[in-house]
N, C-alpha and C positions, 0 to 999 in steps of 0.2 A: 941562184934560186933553186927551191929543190923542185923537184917534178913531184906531181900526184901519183906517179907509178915507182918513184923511190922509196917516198914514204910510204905508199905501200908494204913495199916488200919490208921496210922494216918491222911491221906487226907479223911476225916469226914466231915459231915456236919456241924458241931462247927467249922473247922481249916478254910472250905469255908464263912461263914457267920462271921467268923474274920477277914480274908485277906479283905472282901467287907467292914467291918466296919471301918477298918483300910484305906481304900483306900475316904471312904466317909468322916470321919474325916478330911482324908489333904486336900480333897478338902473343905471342910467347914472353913478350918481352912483361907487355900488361902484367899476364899471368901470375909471372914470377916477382914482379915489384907489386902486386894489390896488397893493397891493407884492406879488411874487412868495414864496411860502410856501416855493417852495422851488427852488435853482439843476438847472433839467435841461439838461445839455449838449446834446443830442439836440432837444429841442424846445422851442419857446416857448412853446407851450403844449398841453395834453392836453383833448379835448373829447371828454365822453361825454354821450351822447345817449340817450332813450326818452323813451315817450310812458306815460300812467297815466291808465283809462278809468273810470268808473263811472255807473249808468245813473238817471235821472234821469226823469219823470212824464212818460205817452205824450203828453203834451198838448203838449209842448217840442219831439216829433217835427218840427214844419217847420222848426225854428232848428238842433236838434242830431240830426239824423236818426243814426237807430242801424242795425245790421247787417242788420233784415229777419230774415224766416223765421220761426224759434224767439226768434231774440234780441232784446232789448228793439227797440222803435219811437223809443227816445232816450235817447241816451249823452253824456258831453258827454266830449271827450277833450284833456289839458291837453300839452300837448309842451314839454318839458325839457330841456337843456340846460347842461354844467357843465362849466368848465374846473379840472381837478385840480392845476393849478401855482398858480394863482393865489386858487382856490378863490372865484372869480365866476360867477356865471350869464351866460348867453352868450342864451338864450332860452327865451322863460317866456310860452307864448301859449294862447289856448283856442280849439277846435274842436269841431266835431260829430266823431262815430264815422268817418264815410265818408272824413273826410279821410285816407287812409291814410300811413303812416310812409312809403311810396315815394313818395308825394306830395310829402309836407312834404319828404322831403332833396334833392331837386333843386331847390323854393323854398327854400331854406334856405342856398343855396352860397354866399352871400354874407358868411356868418360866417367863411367858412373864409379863414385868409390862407398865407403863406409860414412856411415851420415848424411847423405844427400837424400833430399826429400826430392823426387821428379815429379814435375808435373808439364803433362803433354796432352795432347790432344787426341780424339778416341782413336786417328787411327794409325796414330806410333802405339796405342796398349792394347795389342793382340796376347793372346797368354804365354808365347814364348818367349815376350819379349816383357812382362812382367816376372816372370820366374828366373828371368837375365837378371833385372834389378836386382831380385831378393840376394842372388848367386851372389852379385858383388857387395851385398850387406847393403844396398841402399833401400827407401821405400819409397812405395808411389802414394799419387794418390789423382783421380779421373773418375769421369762420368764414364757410368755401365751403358755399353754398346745397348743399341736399343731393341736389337732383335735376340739379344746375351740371356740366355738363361741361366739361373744361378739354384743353387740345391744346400737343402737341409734333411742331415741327417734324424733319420726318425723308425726307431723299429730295428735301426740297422739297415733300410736302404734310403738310398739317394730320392730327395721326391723334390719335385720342384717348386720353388716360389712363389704363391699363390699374388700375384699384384691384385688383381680384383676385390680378394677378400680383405688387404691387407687398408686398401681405399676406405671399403666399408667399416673395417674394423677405425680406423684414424677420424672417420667424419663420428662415428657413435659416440666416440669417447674423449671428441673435441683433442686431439693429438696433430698438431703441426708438423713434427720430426719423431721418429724413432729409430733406431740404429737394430739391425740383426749379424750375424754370423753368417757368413754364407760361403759355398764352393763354388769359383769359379767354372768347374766341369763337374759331368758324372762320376769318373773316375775317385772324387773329392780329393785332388792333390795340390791344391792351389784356395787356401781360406783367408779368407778379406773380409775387412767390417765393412758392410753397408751400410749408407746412412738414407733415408728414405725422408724423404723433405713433403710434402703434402703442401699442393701449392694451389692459394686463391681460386675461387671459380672463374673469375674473369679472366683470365690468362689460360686456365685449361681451356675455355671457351673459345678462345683466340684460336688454342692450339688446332683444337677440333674444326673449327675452319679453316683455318691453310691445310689442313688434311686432307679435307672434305675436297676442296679443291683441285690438291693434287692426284687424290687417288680416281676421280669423275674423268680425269686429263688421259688415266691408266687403264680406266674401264673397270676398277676394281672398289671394294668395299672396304671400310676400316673395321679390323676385328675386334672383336670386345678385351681382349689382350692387348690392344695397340690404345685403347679409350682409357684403359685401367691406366695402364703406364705415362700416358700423356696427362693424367694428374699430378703425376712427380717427378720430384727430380731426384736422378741418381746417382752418388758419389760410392766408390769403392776406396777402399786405401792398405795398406798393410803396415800403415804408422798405429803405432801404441794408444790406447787412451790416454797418457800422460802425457806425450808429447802433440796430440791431435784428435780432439774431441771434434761431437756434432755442432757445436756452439760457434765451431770455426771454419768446418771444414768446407761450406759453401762459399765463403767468403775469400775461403784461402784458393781455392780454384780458378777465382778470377783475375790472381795475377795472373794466369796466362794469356789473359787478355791485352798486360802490356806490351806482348811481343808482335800483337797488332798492330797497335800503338805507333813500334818502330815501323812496321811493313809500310803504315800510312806515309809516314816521313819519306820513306825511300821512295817511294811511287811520287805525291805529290808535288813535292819537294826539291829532294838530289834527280827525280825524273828516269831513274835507275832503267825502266821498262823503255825509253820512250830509245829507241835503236834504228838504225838506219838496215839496209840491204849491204852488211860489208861480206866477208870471207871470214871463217871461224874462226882463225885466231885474232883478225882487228876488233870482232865482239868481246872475244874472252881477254883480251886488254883494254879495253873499254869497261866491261863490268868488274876486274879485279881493282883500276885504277879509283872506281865509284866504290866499291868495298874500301880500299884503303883509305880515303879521306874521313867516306862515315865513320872509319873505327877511330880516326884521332879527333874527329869534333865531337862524337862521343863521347869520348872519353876528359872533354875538356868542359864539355856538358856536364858530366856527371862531377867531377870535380867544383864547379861551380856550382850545383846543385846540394852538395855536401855541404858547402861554405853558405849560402842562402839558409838550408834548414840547422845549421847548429849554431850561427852566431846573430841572425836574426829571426830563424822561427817562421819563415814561407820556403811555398815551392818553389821550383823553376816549372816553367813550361817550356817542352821541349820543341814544342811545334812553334812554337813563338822564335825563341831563340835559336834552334837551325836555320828558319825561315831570313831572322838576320845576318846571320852570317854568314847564308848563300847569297844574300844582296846587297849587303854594304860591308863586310868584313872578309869578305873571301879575302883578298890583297892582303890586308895587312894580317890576318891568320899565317899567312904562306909566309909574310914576312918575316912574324914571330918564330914560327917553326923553324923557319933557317936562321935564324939569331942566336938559336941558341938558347940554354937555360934560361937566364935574368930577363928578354925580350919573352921568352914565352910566360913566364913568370906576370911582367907588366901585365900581358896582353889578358890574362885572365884576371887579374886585380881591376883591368880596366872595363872586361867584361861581365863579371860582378856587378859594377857598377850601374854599368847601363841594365841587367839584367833585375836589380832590383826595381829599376821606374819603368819598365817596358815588358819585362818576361814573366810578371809573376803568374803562377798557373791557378784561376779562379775554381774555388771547389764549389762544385753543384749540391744540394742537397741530396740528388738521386744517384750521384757518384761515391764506389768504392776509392778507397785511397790505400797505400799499403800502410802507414802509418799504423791504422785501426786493422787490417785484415792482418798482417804477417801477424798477426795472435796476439790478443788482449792479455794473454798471458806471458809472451817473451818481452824481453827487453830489447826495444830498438835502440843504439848509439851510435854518433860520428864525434869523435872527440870525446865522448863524456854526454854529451848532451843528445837529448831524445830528436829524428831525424825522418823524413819522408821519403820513400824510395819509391824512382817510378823510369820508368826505361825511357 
C-alpha cells in the first residue's frame, strides 16, 4: 500500500512540468491538425481573450501572491485564450493574481498575426498594447475605457470629445448610432473608428443608479462627464468599414462573452477552483491535470457541435453536455480515449446521439448567437453548410 507521504512526494516538480507539457502538446497538436469551423471573409481568425481567478491557501502567497488588503494573500489566475473560427486555444497558462491582464497582453503579442480581429476585455486594451496588434498587422476592436479620452483634430490642435453635446446632438435628431474618427491620445498617434450607440432611457436610468449608489458608498459625486457617457456605449476598433461596420460591431463584442461561458463550465462544473490546502506543486498538478481533460472534452464538444449544426441544423449546449459527461460518461470517455481512433470515433457518433435528445442549447429571444453576430455579412460554413459557433 503506498503511504500518504509517498504520494506525496510524488507531486514534484518533474510530475508539474509533465502534466504542463502534456497539456501544451495537445494543444499544439489541436493547432496544427484544426480545420476551420467556419469560412470568415473578414478574418482568419477571431481571438477572445480573459483571464478566471480563484483564491487558493494563504500559504501559496509567495508562488501566487494575490491582491493585498482585504483580498485573499493567494489567487492563482489562469489566462485564456480562444480562437472562434477555428475553435483552438491559442493560450492556456497559469499565474499568480498580480500578473495583471495589462501585463499579459503586451507579453502576449506574439499570438497575434496578420488577419486576426482581437477582441478582449478593457483591461488587456491599454495603448501600448493596441499599437502591438496594429505592429503585427492585426485589428482590435473593444469598449473605450471609461475614464479614456479620445481627440479630434480641429484648427490643427487636439481638442477633446465632447460626449455631453454629442448626447444632445443624437436625442435632437433622433440618431441611435453614429460612428466618428478619433485619437486615442493627444499626441494623435493611435486613430480608431468610434462607434457611439445611444442607449434607451431606461437602462441609462438603471445605470445612473448603481452610480448613485456607489459613488454615496465614496462620498463623491457623478460628474456631468460620467452622466453624458453613461448614456452610451462605446466601441473603438481599427478594422476597415468593409470588413466591420456600426451595424455589427456591438453585436460582434459580445462574443467575448463566450469565454465566460467557458469560465462558468470550469468553476460549476469541472470545480477547477474548489482546492484543498496542498504544497505548490500538488496544486499545479491538480489544475494542469483539470486543464488537460477540459481541452480534450472540448474539443469533442466542439466536434460534436459541428456535426449537430451542419447535418441537422441545432446547437449543442455545452453546459448540458459537459454536465453529462462529468456524471455519467466520464468512464467510458477515458475508455474511448485509450482505445484508440475507431472507440473514440464510436464514442462521439454515440455522443451525438444522445446529445441530439438531451443537449440541444434552447435559444431565448433576448440571446445573442454567433450565427447572427459573427456578421450578417460573412459566410459562416462547416462542411458546406451554414453552422452555429459557441465556446
Amino acid at each position: 500500500m503506498v503511504s500518504p507521504e509517498f504520494l506525496d512526494e510524488r507531486f514534484n516538480q518533474y510530475a508539474v512540468c509533465f502534466l504542463k507539457k502534456a497539456v501544451e502538446a495537445l494543444l499544439s497538436k489541436h493547432c496544427s491538425q484544426s480545420v476551420s469551423l467556419m469560412e470568415c471573409d473578414q478574418f482568419k481568425r477571431i481571438l477572445i481573450k480573459d483571464s478566471v481567478c480563484f483564491q487558493v491557501d494563504a500559504s501559496l502567497a509567495e508562488y501566487f501572491p494575490g491582491c493585498g488588503g482585504s483580498g485573499s494573500p493567494a489567487t492563482v489566475r489562469i489566462q485564456f485564450e480562444y480562437d472562434l473560427v477555428a475553435g483552438t486555444i491559442v493560450d492556456l497558462s497559469l499565474h499568480g493574481f498580480v500578473e495583471q491582464d495589462a501585463d499579459n497582453s503586451t507579453m502576449t503579442l506574439d499570438v497575434v498575426n496578420d488577419g486576426d480581429l482581437i477582441i478582449r476585455d478593457l483591461a488587456y486594451m491599454h495603448i501600448t498594447a493596441l499599437k502591438g496588434i496594429l505592429t503585427r498587422l492585426g485589428d482590435f476592436l473593444s469598449r473605450l475605457q471609461a475614464r479614456r479620452q479620445v481627440y479630434q483634430l480641429r484648427n490643427g490642435e487636439p481638442v477633446m470629445l465632447d460626449f455631453a453635446g454629442i448626447v444632445q446632438s443624437m436625442e435632437k435628431y433622433q440618431l441611435d448610432k453614429i460612428e466618428e474618427k478619433v485619437f486615442l491620445d493627444e499626441q494623435m498617434t493611435l486613430e480608431v473608428r468610434l462607434f457611439i450607440y445611444l442607449l434607451p432611457l431606461e437602462v441609462y436610468r438603471e445605470r445612473i443608479r448603481k452610480a448613485n449608489l456607489n459613488a454615496k458608498k465614496k462620498g463623491r459625486q457623478l460628474t456631468k462627464e460620467f452622466r453624458a457617457r453613461a448614456r452610451l456605449n462605446l466601441f473603438i476598433t481599427s478594422a476597415s468599414e468593409d470588413v466591420l461596420d456600426i451595424e455589427t460591431a456591438w453585436k460582434a463584442y459580445t462574443l467575448r462573452w463566450q469565454i465566460e461561458l467557458g469560465f462558468k463550465i470550469w468553476k460549476s462544473l469541472w470545480k477547477i477552483d474548489k482546492v484543498k490546502k496542498v504544497k505548490k506543486e500538488r496544486l499545479e498538478c491538480y489544475i494542469w491535470s483539470k486543464l488537460f481533460i477540459i481541452v480534450l472534452s472540448l474539443r469533442i464538444l466542439w466536434i460534436t457541435h459541428g456535426l449537430m449544426c451542419s447535418r441537422y441544423g441545432c446547437s449543442l449546449s455545452f453546459y448540458k453536455a459537459t454536465k453529462t459527461l462529468i456524471s455519467s460518461l466520464r468512464n467510458r470517455l477515458k475508455e474511448a480515449l485509450l482505445g484508440g481512433t475507431a472507440s473514440t470515433v464510436q464514442f462521439i457518433v454515440d455522443f451525438l446521439d444522445l446529445s441530439l435528445r438531451r443537449h440541444l442549447r434552447e435559444k431565448k429571444k433576448s440571446a445573442n448567437y454567433s450565427p447572427e453576430i459573427l456578421f450578417n455579412i460573412s459566410t459562416l460554413r462547416f462542411d458546406g453548410e451554414v453552422i452555429s459557433i459557441a465556446l
